[in-house]
ROLUM-525248 format. One record per residue (C-alpha): x, y, z; residue number from 1. Coordinates in pm, 1 decimal. Example, Ala and Ser with C-alpha at 12.3 -4.5 7.8 and 13.67 -1.06 7.14 Angstrom:
BEGIN
<rec east="1230.0" north="-450.0" up="780.0" seq="1"/>
<rec east="1367.0" north="-106.0" up="714.0" seq="2"/>
This chain:
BEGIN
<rec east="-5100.8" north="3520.7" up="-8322.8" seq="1"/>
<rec east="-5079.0" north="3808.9" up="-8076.0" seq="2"/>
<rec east="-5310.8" north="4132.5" up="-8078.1" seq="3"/>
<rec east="-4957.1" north="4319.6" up="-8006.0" seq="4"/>
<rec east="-4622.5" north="4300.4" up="-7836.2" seq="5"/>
<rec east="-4669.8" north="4582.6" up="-7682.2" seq="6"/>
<rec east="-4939.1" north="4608.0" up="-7343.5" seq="7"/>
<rec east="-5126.1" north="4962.9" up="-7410.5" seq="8"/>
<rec east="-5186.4" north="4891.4" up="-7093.0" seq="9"/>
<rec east="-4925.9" north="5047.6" up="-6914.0" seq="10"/>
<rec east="-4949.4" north="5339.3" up="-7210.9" seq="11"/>
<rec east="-4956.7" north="5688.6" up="-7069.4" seq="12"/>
<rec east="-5201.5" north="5714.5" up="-7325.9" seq="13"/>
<rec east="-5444.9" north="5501.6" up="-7260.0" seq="14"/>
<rec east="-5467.7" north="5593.0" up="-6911.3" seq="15"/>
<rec east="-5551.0" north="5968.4" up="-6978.7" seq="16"/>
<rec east="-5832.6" north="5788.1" up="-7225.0" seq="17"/>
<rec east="-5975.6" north="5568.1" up="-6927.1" seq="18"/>
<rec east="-5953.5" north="5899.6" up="-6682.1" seq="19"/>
<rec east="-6284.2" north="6076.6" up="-6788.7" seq="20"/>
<rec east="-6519.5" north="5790.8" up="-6735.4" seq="21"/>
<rec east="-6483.6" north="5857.6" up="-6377.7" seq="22"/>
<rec east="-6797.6" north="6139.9" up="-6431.2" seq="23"/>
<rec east="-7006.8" north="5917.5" up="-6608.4" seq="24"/>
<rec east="-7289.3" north="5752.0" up="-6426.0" seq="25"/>
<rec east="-7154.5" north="5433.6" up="-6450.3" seq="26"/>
<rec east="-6851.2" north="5464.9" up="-6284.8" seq="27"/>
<rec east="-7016.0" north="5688.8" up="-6043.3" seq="28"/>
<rec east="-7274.3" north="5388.8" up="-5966.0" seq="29"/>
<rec east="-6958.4" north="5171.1" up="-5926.6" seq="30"/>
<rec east="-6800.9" north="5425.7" up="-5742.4" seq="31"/>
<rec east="-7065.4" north="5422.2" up="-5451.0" seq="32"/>
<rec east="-7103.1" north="5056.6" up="-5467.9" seq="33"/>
<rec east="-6730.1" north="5019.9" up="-5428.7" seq="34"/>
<rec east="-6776.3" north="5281.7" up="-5113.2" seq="35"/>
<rec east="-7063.6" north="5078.3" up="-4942.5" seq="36"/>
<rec east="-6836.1" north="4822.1" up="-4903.8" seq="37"/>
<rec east="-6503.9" north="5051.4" up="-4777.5" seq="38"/>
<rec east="-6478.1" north="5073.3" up="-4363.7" seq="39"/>
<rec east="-6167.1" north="5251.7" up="-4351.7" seq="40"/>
<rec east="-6101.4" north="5299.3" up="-3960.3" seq="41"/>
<rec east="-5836.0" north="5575.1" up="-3777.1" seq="42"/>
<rec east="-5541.6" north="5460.1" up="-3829.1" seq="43"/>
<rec east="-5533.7" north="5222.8" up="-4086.4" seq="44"/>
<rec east="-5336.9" north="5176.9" up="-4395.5" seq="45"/>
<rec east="-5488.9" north="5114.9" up="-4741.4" seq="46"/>
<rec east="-5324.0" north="5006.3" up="-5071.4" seq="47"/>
<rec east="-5529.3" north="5115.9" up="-5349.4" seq="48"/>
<rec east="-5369.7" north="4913.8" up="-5636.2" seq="49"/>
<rec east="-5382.8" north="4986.3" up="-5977.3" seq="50"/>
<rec east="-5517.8" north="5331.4" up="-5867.3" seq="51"/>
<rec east="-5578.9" north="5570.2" up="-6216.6" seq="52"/>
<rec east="-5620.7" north="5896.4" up="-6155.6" seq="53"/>
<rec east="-5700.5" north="5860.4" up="-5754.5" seq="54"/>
<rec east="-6060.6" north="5814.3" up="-5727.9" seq="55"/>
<rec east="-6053.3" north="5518.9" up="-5496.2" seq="56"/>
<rec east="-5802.7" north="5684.1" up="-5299.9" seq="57"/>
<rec east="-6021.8" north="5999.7" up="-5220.9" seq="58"/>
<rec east="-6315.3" north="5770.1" up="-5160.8" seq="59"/>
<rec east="-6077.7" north="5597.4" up="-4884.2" seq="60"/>
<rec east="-5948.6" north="5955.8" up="-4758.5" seq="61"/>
<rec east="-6294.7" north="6072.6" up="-4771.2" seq="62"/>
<rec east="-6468.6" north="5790.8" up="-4568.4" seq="63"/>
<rec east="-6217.6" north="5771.3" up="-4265.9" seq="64"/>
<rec east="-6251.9" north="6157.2" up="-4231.6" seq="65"/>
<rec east="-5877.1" north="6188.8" up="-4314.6" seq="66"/>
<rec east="-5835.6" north="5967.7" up="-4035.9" seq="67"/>
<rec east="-5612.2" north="5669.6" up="-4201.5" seq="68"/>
<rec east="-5270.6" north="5669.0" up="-4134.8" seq="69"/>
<rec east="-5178.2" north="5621.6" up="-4519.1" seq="70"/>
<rec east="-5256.2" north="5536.4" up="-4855.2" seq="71"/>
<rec east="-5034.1" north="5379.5" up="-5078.4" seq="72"/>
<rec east="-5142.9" north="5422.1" up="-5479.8" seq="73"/>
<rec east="-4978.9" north="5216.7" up="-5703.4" seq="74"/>
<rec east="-5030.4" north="5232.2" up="-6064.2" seq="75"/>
<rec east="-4811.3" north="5097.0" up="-6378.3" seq="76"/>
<rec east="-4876.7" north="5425.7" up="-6519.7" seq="77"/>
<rec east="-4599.6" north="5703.8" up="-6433.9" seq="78"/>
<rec east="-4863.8" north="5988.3" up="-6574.3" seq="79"/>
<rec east="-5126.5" north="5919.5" up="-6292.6" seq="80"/>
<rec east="-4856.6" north="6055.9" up="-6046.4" seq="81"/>
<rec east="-4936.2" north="6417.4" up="-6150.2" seq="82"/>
<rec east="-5332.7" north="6315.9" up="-6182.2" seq="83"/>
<rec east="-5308.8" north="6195.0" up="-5811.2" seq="84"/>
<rec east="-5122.8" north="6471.2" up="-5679.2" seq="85"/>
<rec east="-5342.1" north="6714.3" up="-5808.5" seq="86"/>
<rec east="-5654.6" north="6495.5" up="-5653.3" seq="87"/>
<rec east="-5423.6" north="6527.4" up="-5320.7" seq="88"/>
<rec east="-5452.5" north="6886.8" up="-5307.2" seq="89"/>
<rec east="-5810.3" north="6911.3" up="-5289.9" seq="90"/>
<rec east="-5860.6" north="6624.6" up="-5056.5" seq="91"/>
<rec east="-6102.6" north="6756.2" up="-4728.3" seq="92"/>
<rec east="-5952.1" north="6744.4" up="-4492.8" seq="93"/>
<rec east="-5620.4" north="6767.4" up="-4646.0" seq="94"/>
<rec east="-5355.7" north="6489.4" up="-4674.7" seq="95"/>
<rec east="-4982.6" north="6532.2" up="-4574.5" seq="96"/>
<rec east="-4738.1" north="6401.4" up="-4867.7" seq="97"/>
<rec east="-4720.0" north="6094.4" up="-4649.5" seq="98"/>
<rec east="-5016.1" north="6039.1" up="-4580.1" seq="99"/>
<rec east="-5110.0" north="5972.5" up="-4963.9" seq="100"/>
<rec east="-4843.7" north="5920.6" up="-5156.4" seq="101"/>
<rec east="-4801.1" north="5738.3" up="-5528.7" seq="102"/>
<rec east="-4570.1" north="5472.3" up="-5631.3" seq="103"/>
<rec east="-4545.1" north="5371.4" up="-6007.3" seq="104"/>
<rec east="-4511.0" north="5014.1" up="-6034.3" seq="105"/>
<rec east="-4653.6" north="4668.5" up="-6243.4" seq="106"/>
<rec east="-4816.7" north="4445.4" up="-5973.4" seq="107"/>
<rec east="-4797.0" north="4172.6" up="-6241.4" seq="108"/>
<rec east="-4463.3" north="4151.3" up="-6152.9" seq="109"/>
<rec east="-4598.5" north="4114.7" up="-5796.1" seq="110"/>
<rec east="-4556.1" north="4300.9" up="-5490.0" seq="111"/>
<rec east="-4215.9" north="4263.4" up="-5336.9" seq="112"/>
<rec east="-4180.7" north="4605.8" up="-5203.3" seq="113"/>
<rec east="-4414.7" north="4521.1" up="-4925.4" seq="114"/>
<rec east="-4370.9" north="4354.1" up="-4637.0" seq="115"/>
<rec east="-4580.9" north="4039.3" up="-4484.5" seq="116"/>
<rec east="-4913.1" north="4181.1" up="-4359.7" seq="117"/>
<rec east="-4824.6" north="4570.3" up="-4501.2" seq="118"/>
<rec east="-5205.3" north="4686.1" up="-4468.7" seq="119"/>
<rec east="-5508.4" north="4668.0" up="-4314.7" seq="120"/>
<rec east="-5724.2" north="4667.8" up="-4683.1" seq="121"/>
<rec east="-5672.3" north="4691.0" up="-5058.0" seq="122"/>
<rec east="-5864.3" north="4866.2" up="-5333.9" seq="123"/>
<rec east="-5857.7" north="4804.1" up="-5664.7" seq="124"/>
<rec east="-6077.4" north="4903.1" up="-5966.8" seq="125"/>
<rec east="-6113.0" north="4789.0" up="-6280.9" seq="126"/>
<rec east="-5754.4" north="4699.8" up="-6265.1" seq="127"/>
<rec east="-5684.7" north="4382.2" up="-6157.3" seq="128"/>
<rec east="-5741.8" north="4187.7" up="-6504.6" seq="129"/>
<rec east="-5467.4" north="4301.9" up="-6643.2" seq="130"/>
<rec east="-5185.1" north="4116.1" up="-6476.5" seq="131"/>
<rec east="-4987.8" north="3970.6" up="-6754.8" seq="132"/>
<rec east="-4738.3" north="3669.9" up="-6765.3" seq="133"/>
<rec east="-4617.3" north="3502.2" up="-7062.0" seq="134"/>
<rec east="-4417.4" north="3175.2" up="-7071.9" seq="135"/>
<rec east="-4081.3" north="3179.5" up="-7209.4" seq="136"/>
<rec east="-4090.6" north="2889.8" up="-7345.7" seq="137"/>
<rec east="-4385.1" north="2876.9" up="-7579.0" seq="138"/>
<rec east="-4452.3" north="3198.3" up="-7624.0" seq="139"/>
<rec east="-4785.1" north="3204.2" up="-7468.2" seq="140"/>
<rec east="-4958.8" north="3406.6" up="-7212.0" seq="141"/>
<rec east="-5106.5" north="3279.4" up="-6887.9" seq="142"/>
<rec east="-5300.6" north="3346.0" up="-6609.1" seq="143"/>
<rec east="-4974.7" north="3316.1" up="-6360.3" seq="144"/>
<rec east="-4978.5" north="3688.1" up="-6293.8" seq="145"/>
<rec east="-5323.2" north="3694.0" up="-6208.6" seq="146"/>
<rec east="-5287.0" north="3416.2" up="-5960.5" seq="147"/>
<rec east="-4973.5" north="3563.6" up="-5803.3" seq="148"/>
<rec east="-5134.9" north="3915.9" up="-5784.2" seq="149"/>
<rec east="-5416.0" north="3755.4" up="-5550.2" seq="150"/>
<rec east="-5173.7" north="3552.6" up="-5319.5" seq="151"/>
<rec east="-4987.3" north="3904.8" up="-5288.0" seq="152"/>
<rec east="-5266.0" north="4068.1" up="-5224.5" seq="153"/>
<rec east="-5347.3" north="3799.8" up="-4932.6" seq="154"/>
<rec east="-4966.2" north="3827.2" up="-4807.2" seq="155"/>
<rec east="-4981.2" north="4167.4" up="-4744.6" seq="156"/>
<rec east="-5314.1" north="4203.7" up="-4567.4" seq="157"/>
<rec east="-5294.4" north="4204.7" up="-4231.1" seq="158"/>
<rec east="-5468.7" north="3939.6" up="-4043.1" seq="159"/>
<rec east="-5872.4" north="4073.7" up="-4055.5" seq="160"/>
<rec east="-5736.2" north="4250.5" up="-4406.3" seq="161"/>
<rec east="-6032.8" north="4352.7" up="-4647.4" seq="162"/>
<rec east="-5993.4" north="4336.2" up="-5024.7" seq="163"/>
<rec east="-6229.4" north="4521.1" up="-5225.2" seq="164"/>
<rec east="-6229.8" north="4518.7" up="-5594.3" seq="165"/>
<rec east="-6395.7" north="4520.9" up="-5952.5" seq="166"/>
<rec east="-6325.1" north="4357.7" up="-6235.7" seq="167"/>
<rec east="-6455.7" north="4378.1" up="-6601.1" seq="168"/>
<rec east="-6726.0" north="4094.6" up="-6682.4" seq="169"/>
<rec east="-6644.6" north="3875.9" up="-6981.3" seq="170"/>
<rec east="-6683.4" north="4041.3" up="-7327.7" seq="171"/>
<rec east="-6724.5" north="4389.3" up="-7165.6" seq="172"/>
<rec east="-6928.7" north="4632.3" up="-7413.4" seq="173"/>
<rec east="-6741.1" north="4993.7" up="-7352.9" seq="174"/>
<rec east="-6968.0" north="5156.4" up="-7618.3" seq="175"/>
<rec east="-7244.6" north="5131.5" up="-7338.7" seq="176"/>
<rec east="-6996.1" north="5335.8" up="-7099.1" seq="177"/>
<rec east="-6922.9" north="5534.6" up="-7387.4" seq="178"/>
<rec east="-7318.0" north="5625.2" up="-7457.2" seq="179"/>
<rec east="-7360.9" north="5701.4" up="-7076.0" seq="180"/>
<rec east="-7070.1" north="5913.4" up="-7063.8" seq="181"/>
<rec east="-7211.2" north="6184.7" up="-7294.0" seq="182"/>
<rec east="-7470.7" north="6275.1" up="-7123.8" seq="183"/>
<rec east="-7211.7" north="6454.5" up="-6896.5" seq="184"/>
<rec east="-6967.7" north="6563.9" up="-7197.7" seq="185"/>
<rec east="-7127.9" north="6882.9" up="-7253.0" seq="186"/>
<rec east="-7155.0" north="6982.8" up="-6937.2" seq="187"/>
<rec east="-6788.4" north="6983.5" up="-6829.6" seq="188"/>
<rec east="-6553.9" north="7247.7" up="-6932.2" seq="189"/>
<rec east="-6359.0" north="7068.5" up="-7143.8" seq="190"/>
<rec east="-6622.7" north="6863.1" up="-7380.3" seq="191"/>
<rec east="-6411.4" north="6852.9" up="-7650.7" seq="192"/>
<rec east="-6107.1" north="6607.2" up="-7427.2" seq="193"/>
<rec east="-6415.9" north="6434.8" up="-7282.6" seq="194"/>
<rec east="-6517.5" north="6261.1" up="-7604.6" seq="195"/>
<rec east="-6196.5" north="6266.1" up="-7767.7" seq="196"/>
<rec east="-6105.9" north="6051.9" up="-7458.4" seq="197"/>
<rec east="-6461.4" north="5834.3" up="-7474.0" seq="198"/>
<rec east="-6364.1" north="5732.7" up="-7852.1" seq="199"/>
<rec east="-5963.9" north="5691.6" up="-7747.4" seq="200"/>
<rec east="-6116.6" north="5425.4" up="-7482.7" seq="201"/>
<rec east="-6323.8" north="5227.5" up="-7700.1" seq="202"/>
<rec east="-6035.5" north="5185.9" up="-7968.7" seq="203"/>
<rec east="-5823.8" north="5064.6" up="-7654.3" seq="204"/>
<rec east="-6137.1" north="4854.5" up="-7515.1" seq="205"/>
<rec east="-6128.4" north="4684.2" up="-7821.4" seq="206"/>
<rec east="-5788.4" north="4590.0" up="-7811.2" seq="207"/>
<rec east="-5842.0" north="4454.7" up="-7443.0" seq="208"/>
<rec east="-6099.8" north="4256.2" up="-7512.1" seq="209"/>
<rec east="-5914.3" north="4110.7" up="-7820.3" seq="210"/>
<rec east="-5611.1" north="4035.9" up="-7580.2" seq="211"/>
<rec east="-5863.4" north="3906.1" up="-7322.6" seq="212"/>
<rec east="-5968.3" north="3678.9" up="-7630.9" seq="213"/>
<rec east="-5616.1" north="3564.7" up="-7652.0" seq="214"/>
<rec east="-5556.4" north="3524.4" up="-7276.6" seq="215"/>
<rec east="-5273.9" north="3786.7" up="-7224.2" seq="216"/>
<rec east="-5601.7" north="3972.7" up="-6979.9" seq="217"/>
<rec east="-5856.3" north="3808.2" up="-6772.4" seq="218"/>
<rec east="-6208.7" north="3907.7" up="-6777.9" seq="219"/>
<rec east="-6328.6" north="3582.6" up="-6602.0" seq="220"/>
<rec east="-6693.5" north="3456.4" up="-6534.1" seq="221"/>
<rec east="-6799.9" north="3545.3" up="-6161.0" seq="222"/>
<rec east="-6786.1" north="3159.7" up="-6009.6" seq="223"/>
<rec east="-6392.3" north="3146.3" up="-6191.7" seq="224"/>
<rec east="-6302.4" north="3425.3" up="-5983.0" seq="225"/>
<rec east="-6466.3" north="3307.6" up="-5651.9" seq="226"/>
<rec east="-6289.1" north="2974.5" up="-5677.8" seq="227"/>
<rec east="-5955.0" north="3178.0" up="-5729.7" seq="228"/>
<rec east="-6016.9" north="3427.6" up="-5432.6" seq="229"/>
<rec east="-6078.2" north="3067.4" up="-5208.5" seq="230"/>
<rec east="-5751.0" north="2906.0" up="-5361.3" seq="231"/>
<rec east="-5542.3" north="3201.4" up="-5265.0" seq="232"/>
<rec east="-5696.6" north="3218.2" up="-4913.9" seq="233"/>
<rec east="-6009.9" north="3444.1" up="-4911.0" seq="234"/>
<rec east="-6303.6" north="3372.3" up="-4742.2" seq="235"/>
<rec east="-6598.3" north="3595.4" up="-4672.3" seq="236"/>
<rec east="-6663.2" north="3653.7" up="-5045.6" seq="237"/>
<rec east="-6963.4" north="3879.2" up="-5177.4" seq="238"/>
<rec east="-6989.8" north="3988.6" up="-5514.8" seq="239"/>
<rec east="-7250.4" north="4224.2" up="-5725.5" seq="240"/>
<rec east="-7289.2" north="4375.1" up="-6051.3" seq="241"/>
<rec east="-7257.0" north="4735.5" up="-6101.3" seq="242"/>
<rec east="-7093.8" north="4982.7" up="-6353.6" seq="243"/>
<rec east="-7403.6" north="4979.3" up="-6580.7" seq="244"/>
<rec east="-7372.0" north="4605.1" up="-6599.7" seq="245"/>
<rec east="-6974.2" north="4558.9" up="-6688.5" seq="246"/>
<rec east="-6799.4" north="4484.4" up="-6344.4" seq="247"/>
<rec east="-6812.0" north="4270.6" up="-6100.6" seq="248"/>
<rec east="-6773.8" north="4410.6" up="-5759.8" seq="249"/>
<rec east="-6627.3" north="4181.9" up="-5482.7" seq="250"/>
<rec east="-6514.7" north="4205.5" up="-5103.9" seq="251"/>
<rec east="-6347.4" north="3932.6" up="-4957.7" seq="252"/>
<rec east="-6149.5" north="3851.0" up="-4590.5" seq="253"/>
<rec east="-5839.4" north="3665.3" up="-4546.0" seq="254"/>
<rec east="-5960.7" north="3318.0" up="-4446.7" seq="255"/>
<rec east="-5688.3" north="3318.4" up="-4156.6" seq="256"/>
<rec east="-5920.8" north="3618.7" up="-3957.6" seq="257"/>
<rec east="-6186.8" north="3387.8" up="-3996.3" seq="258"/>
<rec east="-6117.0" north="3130.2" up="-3827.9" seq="259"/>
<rec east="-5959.3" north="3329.8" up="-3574.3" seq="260"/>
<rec east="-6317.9" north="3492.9" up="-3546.3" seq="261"/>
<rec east="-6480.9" north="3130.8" up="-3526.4" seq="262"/>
């Protein structure tokens, strides 16, 4: 039996709950982890997929120098478009409207509305779990989104592409995100939204992991999604933990610019 029919997921909702833990110390750990591994050049183009409220899109912006060329940020949530315009306007040095612009959109229904070899990297965080397929037949859900979602990613990279993303670990434990995230609750000037948001993300961690349990998400052991990144034609892989312990954090190369390279 299913958690729910309906994927909080793409919940205007539970975005705004997931939007504060961006402050905490763990996502700021992940946050420089994530940037250690960014080498946005002039003139590139990024796709920061499954972007929330724009933090992985400044990091980019910030990084080149305002140099790229353009960021595309796609999220399944409409909401985030006001979140990342608002993060536009305070980008140094600023960002023309097409030079970071939003598009709302479910990459588990993959990525059509890009061409063969679109960008020169892709960024995701914490996002790229939640690709959901279910068969019409039976009923039940798969992991055929998730598998798609990487050979789009691959399709769309230009040859020497980068992909740089985390993912949740198996059984993540949000309380400990939670517990980390107060320390900075009382020092913003909205506490009161901070935690309200910190206890709306645990009720809707709880339903993740239960749909996780299920199948309908994908919180996979680290050598699963290695194996995955290699079948859909990644090579170059390096992974770490970060994010207090909850993510993995992985860079990969399309295997074509490698053996171009060799």
């Amino acid at each position: 039996m299913t958690t729910c029919a309906t994927n909080h997921w793409l919940d205007d909702d539970c975005a705004r709950a997931f939007w504060d833990q961006h402050k905490a110390a763990p996502y700021q750990e992940l946050l420089r982890d994530t940037g250690r591994l960014l080498e946005p050049a002039p003139g590139e183009r990024w796709l920061d997929l499954g972007c929330g409220g724009g933090q992985l899109t400044a990091l980019l912006w910030q990084r080149s120098g305002g140099r790229l060329a353009g960021i595309t940020a796609l999220d399944c949530a409409a909401v985030n478009a006001s979140a990342l315009d608002r993060l536009r306007q305070r980008l140094t040095p600023p960002a023309r409207p097409e030079q970071v612009r939003f598009l709302h959109g479910n990459f588990s229904d993959g990525l059509g509305q890009f061409a063969d070899g679109s960008f020169d990297g892709v960024v995701s965080g914490l996002a790229l779990s939640y690709a959901e397929a279910r068969d019409p037949a039976t009923g039940r859900y798969t992991d055929a989104a998730y598998n798609r979602a990487l050979a789009e990613i691959q399709r769309v990279l230009k040859p020497g592409g980068r992909f740089v993303f985390s993912v949740n670990v198996p059984r993540p434990r949000f309380w400990r995100i939670f517990w980390k995230s107060l320390g900075i609750a009382f020092r913003l000037s909205k506490p009161g939204r901070v935690l309200v948001n910190g206890l709306r993300m645990q009720r809707y961690g709880r339903w993740l992991c239960r749909a996780a349990e299920e199948g309908r998400f994908h919180f996979l052991p680290l050598p699963e999604i290695v194996a995955r990144l290699q079948r859909a034609g990644f090579g170059h892989i390096t992974t770490q933990l970060s994010y207090a312990g909850q993510a993995y954090l992985l860079s990969a190369r399309t295997a074509a610019a490698l053996a171009r390279a060799g």
